[in-house]
Structure formats: C-alpha cells, structure tokens
C-alpha positions as a Markdown table, in Angstrom:
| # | Residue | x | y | z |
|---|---|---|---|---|
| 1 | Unk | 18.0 | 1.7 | 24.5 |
| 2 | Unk | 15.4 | -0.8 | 24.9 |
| 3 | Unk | 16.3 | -4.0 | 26.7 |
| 4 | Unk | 16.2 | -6.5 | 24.4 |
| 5 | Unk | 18.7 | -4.4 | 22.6 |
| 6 | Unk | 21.0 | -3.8 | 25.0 |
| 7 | Unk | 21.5 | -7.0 | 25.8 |
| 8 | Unk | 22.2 | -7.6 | 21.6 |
| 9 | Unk | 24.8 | -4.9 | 22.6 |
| 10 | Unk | 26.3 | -6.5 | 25.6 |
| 11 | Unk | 27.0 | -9.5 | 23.8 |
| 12 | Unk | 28.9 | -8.2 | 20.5 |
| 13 | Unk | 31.5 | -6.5 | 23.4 |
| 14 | Unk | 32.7 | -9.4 | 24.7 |
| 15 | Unk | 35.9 | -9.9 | 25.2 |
| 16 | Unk | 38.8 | -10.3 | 22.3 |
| 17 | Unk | 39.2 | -13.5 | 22.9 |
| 18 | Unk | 35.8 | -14.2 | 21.9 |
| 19 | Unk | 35.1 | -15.1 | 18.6 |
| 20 | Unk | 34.8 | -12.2 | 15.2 |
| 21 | Unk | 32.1 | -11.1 | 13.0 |
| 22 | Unk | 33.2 | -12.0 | 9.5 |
| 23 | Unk | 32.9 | -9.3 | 7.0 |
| 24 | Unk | 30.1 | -10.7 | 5.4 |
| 25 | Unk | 27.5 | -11.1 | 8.3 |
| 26 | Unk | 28.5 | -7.8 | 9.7 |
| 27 | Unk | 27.5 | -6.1 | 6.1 |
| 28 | Unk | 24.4 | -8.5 | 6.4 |
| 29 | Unk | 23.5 | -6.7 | 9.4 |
| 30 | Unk | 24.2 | -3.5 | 8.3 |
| 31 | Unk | 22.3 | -3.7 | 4.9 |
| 32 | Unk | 19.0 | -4.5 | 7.6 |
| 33 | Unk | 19.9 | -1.8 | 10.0 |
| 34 | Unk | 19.8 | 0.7 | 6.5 |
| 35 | Unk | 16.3 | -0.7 | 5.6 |
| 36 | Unk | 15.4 | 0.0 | 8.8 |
| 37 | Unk | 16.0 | 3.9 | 8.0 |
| 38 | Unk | 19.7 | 4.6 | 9.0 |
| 39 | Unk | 22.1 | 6.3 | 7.7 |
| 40 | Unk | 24.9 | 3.8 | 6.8 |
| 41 | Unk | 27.8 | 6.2 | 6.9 |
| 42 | Unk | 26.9 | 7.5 | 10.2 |
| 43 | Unk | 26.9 | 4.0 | 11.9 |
| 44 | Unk | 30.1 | 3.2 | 10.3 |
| 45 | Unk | 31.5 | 5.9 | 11.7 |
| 46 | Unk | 30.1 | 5.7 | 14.8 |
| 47 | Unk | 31.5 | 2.3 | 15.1 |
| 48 | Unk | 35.4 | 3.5 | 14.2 |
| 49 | Unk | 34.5 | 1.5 | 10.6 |
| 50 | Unk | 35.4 | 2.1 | 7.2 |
| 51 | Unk | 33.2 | 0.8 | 4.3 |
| 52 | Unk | 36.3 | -0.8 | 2.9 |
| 53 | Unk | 36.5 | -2.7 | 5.5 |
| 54 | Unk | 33.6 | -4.6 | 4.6 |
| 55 | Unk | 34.8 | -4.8 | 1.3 |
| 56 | Unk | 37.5 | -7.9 | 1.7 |
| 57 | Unk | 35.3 | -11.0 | 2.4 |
| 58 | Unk | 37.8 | -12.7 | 4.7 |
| 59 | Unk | 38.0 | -9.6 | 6.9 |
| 60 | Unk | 37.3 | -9.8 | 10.3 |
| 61 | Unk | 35.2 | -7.3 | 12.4 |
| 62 | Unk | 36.1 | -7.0 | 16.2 |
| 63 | Unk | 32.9 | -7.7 | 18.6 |
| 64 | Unk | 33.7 | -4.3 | 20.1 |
| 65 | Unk | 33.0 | -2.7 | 16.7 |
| 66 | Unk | 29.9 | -4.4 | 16.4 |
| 67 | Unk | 28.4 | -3.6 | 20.1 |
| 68 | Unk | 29.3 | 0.0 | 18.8 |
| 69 | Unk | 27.4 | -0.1 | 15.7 |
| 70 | Unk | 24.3 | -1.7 | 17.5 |
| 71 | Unk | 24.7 | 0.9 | 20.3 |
| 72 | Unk | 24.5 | 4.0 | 18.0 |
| 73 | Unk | 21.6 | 2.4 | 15.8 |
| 74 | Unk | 19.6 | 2.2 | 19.4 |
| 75 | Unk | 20.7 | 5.9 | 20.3 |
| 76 | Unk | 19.9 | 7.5 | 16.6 |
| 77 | Unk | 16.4 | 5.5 | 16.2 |
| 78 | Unk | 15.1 | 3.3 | 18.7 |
| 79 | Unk | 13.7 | -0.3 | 17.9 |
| 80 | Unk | 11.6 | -2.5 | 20.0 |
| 81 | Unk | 13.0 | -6.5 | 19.3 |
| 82 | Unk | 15.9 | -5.1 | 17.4 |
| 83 | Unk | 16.5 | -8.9 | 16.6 |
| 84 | Unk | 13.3 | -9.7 | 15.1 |
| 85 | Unk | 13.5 | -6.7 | 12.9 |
| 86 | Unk | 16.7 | -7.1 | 11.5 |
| 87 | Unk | 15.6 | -10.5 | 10.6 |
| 88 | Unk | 12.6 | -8.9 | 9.1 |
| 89 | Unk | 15.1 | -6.5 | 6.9 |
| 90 | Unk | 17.8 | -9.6 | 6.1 |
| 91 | Unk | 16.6 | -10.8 | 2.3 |
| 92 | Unk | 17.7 | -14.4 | 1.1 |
| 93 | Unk | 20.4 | -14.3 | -0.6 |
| 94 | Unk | 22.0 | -12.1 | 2.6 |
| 95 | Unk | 24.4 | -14.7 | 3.3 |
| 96 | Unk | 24.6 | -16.1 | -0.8 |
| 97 | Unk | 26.7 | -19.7 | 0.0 |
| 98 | Unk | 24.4 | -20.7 | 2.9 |
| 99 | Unk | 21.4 | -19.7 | 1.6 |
| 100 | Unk | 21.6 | -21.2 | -1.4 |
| 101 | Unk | 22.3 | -24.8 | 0.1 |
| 102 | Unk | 19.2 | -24.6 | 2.6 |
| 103 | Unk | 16.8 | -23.2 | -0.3 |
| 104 | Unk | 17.6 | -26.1 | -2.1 |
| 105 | Unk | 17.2 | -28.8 | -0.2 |
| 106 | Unk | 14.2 | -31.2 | -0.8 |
| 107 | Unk | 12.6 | -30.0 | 2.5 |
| 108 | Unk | 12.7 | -28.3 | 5.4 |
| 109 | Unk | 13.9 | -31.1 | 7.7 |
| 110 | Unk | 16.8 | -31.3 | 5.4 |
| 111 | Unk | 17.2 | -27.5 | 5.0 |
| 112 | Unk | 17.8 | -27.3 | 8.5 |
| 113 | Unk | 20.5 | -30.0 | 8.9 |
| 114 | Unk | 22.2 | -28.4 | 5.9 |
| 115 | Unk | 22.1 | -25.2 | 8.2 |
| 116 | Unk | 23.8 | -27.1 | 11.5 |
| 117 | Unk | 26.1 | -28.9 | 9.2 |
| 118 | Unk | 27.5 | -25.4 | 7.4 |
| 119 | Unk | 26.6 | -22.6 | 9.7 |
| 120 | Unk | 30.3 | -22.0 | 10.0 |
| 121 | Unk | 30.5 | -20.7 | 6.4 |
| 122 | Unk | 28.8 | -17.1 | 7.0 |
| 123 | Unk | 31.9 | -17.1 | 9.8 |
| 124 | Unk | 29.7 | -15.9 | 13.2 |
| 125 | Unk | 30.2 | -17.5 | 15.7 |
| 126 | Unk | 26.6 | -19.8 | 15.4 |
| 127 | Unk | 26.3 | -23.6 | 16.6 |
| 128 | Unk | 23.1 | -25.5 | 15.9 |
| 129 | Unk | 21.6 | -28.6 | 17.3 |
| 130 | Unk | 19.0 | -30.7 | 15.9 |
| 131 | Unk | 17.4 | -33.2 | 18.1 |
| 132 | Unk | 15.5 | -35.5 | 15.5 |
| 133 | Unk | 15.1 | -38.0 | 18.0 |
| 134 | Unk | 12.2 | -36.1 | 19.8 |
| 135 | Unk | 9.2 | -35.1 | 19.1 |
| 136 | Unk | 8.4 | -32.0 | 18.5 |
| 137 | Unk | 12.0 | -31.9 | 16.7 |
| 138 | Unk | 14.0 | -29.4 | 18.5 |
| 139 | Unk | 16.7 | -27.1 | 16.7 |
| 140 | Unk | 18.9 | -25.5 | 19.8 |
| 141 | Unk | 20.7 | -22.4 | 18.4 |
| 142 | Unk | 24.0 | -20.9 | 20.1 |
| 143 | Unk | 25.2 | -17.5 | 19.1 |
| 144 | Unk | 25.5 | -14.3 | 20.2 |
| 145 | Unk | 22.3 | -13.4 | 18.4 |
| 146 | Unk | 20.0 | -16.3 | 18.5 |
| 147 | Unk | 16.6 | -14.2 | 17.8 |
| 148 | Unk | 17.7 | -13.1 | 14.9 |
| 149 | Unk | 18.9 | -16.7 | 13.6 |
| 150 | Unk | 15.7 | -17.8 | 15.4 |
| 151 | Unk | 13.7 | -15.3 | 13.4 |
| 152 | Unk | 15.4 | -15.5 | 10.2 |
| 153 | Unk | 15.4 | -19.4 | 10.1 |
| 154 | Unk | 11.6 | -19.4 | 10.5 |
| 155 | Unk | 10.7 | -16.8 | 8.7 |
| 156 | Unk | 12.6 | -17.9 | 5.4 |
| 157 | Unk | 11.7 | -21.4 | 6.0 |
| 158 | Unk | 8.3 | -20.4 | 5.8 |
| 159 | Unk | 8.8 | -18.7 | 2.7 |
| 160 | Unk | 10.6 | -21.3 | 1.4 |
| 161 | Unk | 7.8 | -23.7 | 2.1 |
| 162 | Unk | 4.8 | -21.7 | 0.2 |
| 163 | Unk | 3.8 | -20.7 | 3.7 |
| 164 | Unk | 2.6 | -24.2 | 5.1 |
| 165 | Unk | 5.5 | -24.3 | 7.8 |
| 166 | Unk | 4.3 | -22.8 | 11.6 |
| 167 | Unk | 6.9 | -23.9 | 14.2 |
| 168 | Unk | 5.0 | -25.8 | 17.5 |
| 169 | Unk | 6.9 | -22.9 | 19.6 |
| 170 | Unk | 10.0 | -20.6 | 19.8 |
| 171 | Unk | 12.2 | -21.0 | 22.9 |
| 172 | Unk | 14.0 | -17.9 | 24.4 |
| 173 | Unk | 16.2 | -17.9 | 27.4 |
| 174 | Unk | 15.8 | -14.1 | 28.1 |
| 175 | Unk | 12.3 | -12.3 | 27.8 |
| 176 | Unk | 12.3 | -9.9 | 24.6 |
| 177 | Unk | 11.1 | -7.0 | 24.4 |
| 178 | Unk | 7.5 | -7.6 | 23.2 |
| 179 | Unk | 6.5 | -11.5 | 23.4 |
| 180 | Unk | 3.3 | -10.7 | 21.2 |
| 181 | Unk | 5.5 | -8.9 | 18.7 |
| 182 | Unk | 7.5 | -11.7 | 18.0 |
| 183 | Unk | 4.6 | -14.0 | 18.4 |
| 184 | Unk | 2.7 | -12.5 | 15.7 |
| 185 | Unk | 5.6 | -12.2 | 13.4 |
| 186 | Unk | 6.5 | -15.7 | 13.8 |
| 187 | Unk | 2.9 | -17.1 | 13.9 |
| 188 | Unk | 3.8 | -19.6 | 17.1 |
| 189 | Unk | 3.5 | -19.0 | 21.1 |
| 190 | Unk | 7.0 | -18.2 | 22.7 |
| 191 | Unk | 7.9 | -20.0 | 25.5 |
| 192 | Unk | 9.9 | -17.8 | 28.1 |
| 193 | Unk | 12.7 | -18.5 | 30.9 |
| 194 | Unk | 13.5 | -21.6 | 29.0 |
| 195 | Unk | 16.8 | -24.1 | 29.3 |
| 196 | Unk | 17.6 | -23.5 | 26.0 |
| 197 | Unk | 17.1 | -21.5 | 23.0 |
| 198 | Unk | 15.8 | -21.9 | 19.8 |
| 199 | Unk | 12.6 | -23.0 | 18.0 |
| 200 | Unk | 10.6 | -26.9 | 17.8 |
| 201 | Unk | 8.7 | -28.4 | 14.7 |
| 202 | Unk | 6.5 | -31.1 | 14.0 |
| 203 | Unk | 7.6 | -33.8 | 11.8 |
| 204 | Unk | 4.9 | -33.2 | 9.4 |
| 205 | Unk | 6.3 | -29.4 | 9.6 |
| 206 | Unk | 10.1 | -31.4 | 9.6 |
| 207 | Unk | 9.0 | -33.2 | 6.4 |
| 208 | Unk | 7.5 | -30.0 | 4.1 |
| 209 | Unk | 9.1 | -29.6 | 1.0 |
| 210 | Unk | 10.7 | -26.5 | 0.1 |
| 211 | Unk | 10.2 | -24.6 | -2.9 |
| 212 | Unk | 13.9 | -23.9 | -5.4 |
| 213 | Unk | 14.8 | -20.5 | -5.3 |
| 214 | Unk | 17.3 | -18.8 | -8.2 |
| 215 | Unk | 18.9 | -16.7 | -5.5 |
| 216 | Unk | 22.2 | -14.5 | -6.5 |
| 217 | Unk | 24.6 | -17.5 | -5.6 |
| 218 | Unk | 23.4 | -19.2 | -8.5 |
| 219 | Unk | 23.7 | -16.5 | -10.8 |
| 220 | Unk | 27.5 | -16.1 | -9.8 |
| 221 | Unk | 28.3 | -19.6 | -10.4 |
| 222 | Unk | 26.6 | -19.9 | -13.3 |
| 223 | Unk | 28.5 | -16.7 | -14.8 |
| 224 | Unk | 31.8 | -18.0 | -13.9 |
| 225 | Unk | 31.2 | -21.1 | -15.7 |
| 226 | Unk | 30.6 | -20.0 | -18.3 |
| 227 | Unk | 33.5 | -17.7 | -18.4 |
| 228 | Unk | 35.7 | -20.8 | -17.5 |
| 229 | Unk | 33.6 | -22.8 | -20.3 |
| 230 | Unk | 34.3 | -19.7 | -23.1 |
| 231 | Unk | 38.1 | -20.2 | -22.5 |
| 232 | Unk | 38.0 | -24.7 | -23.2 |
| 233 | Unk | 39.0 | -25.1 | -27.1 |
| 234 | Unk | 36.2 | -26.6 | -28.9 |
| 235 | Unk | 37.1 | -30.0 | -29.8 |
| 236 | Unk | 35.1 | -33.5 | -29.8 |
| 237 | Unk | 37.9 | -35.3 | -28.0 |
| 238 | Unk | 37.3 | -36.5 | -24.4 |
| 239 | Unk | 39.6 | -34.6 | -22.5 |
| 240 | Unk | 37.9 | -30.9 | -23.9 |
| 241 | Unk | 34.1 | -32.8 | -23.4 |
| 242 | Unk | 35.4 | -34.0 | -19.8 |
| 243 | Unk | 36.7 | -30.3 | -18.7 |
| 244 | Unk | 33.6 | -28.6 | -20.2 |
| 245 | Unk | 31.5 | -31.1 | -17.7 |
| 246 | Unk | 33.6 | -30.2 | -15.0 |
| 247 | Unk | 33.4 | -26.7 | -15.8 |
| 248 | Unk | 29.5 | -26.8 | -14.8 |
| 249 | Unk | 30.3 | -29.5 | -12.0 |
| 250 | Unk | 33.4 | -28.8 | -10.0 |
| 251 | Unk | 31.6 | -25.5 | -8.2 |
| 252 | Unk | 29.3 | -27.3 | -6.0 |
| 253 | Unk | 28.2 | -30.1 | -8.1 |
| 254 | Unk | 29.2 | -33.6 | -7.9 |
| 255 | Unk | 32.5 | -34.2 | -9.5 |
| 256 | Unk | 32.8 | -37.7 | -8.5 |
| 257 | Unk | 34.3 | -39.7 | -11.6 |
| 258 | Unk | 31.4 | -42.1 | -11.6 |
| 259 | Unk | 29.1 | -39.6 | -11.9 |
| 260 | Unk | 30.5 | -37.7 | -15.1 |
| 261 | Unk | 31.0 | -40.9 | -16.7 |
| 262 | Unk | 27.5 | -41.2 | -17.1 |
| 263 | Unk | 27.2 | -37.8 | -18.3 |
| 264 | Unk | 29.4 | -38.7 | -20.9 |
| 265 | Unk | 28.1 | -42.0 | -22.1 |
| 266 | Unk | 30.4 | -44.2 | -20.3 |
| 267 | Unk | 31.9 | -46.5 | -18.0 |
| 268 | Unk | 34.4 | -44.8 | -15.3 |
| 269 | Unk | 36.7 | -47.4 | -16.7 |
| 270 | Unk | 36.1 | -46.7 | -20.8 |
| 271 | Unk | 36.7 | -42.6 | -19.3 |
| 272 | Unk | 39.7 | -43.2 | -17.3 |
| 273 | Unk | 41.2 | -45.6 | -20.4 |
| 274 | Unk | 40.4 | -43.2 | -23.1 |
| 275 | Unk | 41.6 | -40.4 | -21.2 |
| 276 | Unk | 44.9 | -42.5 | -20.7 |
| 277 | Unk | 45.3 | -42.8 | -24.5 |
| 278 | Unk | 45.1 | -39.2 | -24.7 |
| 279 | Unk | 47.9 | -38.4 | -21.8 |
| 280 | Unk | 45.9 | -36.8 | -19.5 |
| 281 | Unk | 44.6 | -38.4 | -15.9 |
| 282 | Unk | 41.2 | -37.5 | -14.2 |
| 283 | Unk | 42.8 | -36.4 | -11.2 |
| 284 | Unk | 44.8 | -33.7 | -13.8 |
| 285 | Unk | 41.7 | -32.2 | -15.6 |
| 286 | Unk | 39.6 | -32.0 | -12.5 |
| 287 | Unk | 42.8 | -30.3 | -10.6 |
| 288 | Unk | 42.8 | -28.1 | -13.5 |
| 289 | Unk | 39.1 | -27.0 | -13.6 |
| 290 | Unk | 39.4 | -26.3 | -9.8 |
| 291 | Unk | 42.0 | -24.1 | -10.5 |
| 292 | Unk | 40.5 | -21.9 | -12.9 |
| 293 | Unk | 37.2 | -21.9 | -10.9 |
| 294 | Unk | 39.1 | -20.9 | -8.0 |
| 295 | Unk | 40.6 | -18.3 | -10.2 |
| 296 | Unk | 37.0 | -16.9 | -11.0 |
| 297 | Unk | 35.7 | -17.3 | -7.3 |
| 298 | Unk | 39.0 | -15.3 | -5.8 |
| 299 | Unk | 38.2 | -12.6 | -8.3 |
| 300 | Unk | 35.2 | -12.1 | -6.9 |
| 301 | Unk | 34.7 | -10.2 | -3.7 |
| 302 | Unk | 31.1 | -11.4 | -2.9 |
| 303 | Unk | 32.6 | -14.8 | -1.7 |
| 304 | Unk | 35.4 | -15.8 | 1.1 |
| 305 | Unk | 38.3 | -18.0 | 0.6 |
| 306 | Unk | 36.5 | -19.9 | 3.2 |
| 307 | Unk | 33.5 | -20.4 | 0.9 |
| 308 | Unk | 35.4 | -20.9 | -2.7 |
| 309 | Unk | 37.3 | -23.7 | -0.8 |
| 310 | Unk | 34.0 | -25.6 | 0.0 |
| 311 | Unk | 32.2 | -25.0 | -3.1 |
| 312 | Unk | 35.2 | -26.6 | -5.2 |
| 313 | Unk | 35.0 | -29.7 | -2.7 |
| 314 | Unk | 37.1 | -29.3 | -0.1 |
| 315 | Unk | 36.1 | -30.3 | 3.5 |
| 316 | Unk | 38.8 | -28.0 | 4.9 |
| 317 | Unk | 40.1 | -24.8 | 3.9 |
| 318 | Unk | 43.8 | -25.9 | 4.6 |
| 319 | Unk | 43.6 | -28.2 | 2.1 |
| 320 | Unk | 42.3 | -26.2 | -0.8 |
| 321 | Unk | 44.9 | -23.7 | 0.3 |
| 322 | Unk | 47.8 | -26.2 | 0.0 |
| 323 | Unk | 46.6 | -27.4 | -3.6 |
| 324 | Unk | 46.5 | -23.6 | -4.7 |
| 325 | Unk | 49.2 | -23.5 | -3.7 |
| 326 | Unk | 50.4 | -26.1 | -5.8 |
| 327 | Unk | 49.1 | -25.0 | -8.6 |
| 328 | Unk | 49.8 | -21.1 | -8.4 |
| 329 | Unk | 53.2 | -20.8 | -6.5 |
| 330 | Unk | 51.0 | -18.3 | -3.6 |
| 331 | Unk | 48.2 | -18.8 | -1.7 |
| 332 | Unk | 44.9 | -17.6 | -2.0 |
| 333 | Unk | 44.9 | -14.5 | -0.3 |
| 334 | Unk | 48.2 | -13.5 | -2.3 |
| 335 | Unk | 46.5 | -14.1 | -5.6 |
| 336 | Unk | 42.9 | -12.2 | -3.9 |
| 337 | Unk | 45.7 | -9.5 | -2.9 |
| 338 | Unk | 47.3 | -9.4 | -6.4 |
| 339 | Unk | 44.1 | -9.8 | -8.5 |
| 340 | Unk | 42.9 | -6.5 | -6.5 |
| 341 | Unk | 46.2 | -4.5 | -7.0 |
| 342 | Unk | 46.0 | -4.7 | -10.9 |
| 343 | Unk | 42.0 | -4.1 | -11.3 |
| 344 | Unk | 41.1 | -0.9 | -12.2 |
| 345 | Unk | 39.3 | 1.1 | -9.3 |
C-alpha cells in the first residue's frame, strides 16, 4: 500500500464516534474506484457491504467499512495518489444537489462559497473556509479526504470555467505520494508541510465566470415537475395559474410571493386579494405544491431526505420533517419506507 493511501485508510477507521460516510458519497467513491479497474462486487464484499446498502440515500456507512474498502482497493490494484485519482474518476453530477448549485453560480468566487455554505448536503464529514479577506484568497478544507475535495474542487472548477482557472498553489499538510503528479494534474506548485490544507486563488481567478451546466439534477427536477404539473386541472383561474408556477418554482426556485406575482402580472396584494375571493391562501397552495414535490423527490432514491428538505426551502431538515408531517400523518422516511414496499422490484 502506498503511503499516501494508507494514510486515506487510516483515517476512514476512526473511531465510531467519529462522523459517517453517507450513502451517497460512499457510492461516489466507489463508482471512481470501478473506473479505476475494480471489480465492484469484490470491494463490497471485502468491505462486509451489500449493494443495497447503498441503495437508501439516507443510509449511513460506518468509517470502518470504508478504511476496508480503501484497504482492499490498495491490496487488489495499487494506486500512487489514490486521492488525486479518484478525483480524476468522480464526474459532475457525482454528488447531483451540490453540484448543481456550484455549476451554476455566476463565478467561481461564488461557486466556492456556495460549496462552504452547503458542503453538508453530500453528508461527509467536510468543513470549508474561505478567507476572502486575503490575498491570494485562501479556501481551507477539513475532511478526512482533503486531496480529493482539493483535487475535485479544482479540477471541476476549471472545467467549469472553460479552462481559464489555475489556482496560485495547493496546500497539503502531509507529503503525497508524488508532488509532480499532483502538480501536473492540477496545473499549480504544491506547497508541502504546511499549517493548513487546501488550495489559494487570485481574485482575478476568484472572479472568473463559470460556464451553466445541464447536469442530471436538473433533469430530475425538471421531470418531477412536470409530473406534478400533468396532475393541476387546467383552468384560467388564479389559484390553478398560481400552483402551476409553483410547480416549476417550489424545488429550488424562488417561491417568495413577490416574486411569483410578477410572474403572474400582478401586485403581491391584487394575488393575495384575488386568491382570497377564491378561498384559498398563499401560504395553502405553496404548502400544497411542497407537498406533492416532496412526494416526487421521496420517490426517488437518487436524492436524501436531507437534500428534498433544502431544495423545497427549508433551512433545516426538522422543519420540513414536522410540515410532512403535517400534511401526511408520517414522516418522511415512513412514506420513503412505504413508497418502497409497494413498488414493484
């Protein structure tokens, strides 16, 4: 096992306390590891994993598993910078939610803070720190794996940015196995034995705008719209032109009441006045499209609850738990659980 590698290993078998891999980045991993010429069943197996178990986005994967998938990927086929080429391997689209809202952004600068600010929806156990008060602008990245979020972050950024972005230089705490290697793939000098890890960028490189990307995300919320849309009663009224706008709004557009008034010709007061008349609130109809979005997102196994609760708005998953709640009689994972149970295999 090569060093860099083992030390990969080392830290997915920490302790229990320590935090999980979530279902989605351990598949993410292991999707890389199979472009990289494994055999998928044999790591799985090696690691005491089923592939259902990979299956449930919510899932959790135990840090020891993980150290023993790495482990037998380094015993079967042997990989300098194991880090570097995983991130080589990872697509966009690997991590759909997170992806989508950094490929969007207007540039990389705001990429990035998109990525500190929602790291926590792909469920590893990442931090990131961006110090936009110096210069070069310093992104500090805390995980068990930070060469591979290094490597990934650049290398898709890049991509991203039509190939104008080149970091000043990547920071590692620990030497990896090849300093060119990663130089070369990264296109910046590595600085070794730092304080800190993670990568620095000029603000001209801070201020490149980023290319939009269709990645698979957008395809999925764009089908379950229109599924939600193809179930709406046709009707000229403004309560059936109000919940076919928030059909294409409420998953990860703005739903702010404002906003769709102007969509629809209107003041928020003329909306809110004319929806009166009709007995219906705007609090109602957009509880109501959340819920059959919700219904469409939980049927799907590609995203977590996690995930479905921020892209229907809410800041905390508690909260979009409690109004499903509300609006179901069982929470999300009972209606996930349910959905599953009667769905042909």
């Amino acid at each position: 096992m090569t060093t860099d590698a083992k030390r990969l290993t080392d830290r997915a078998t920490l302790p229990a306390s320590e935090p999980t891999y979530s279902a989605g980045t351990a598949r993410g991993i292991l999707d890389a590891l199979e472009r990289l010429g494994h055999d998928r069943a044999s790591l799985l197996s090696a690691a005491g994993m089923r592939p259902s178990d990979l299956d449930d986005p919510d899932a959790r994967i135990p840090c020891a598993a993980m150290g023993a998938l790495f482990c037998a990927a380094q015993q079967r086929r042997p990989v300098k910078d194991l880090p570097l080429r995983l991130a080589q391997e990872t697509p966009l689209g690997a991590y759909p939610l997170l992806d989508y809202l950094i490929v969007t952004s207007a540039t990389v600068g705001e990429g990035l803070r998109r990525f500190a600010r929602h790291a926590f929806l792909i469920g590893a156990p990442v931090r990131i720190d961006v110090h936009e008060n110096e210069t070069p602008i310093r992104v500090v990245i805390d995980n068990p794996e930070p060469e591979y979020t290094i490597a990934l972050a650049v290398l898709h950024l890049r991509r991203e940015a039509d190939g104008a972005l080149r970091a000043e230089y990547v920071s590692l705490t620990r030497e990896p196995d090849d300093r060119a290697a990663f130089e070369e793939a990264l296109g910046c000098p590595v600085r070794l034995s730092a304080s800190w890890t993670g990568f620095a960028l000029s603000p001209e490189a801070w201020r490149l705008p980023l290319r939009r990307r269709d990645p698979a995300l957008q395809g999925v919320l764009e089908h379950h719209a229109a599924d939600v849309l193809a179930r709406i009663p046709s009707g000229d009224d403004v309560a059936s032109g109000l919940r076919r706008i928030l059909a294409r709004r409420v998953a990860g557009g703005d739903t702010r009441v404002a906003g769709v008034a102007r969509e629809m010709g209107m003041s928020s007061r003329t909306l809110q006045r004319r929806l009166a008349k009709s007995g219906f609130s705007y609090q109602d109809l957009l509880d109501r499209s959340r819920c059959e979005a919700a219904e469409k997102h939980l049927s799907d196994a590609s995203l977590s609850i996690a995930e479905v609760s921020w892209l229907l708005g809410y800041s905390e998953p508690s909260a979009f738990h409690r109004a499903f709640k509300r609006w179901q009689g069982l929470s999300p994972q009972a209606f996930r659980e349910q959905r599953r149970s009667t769905q042909p295999r």
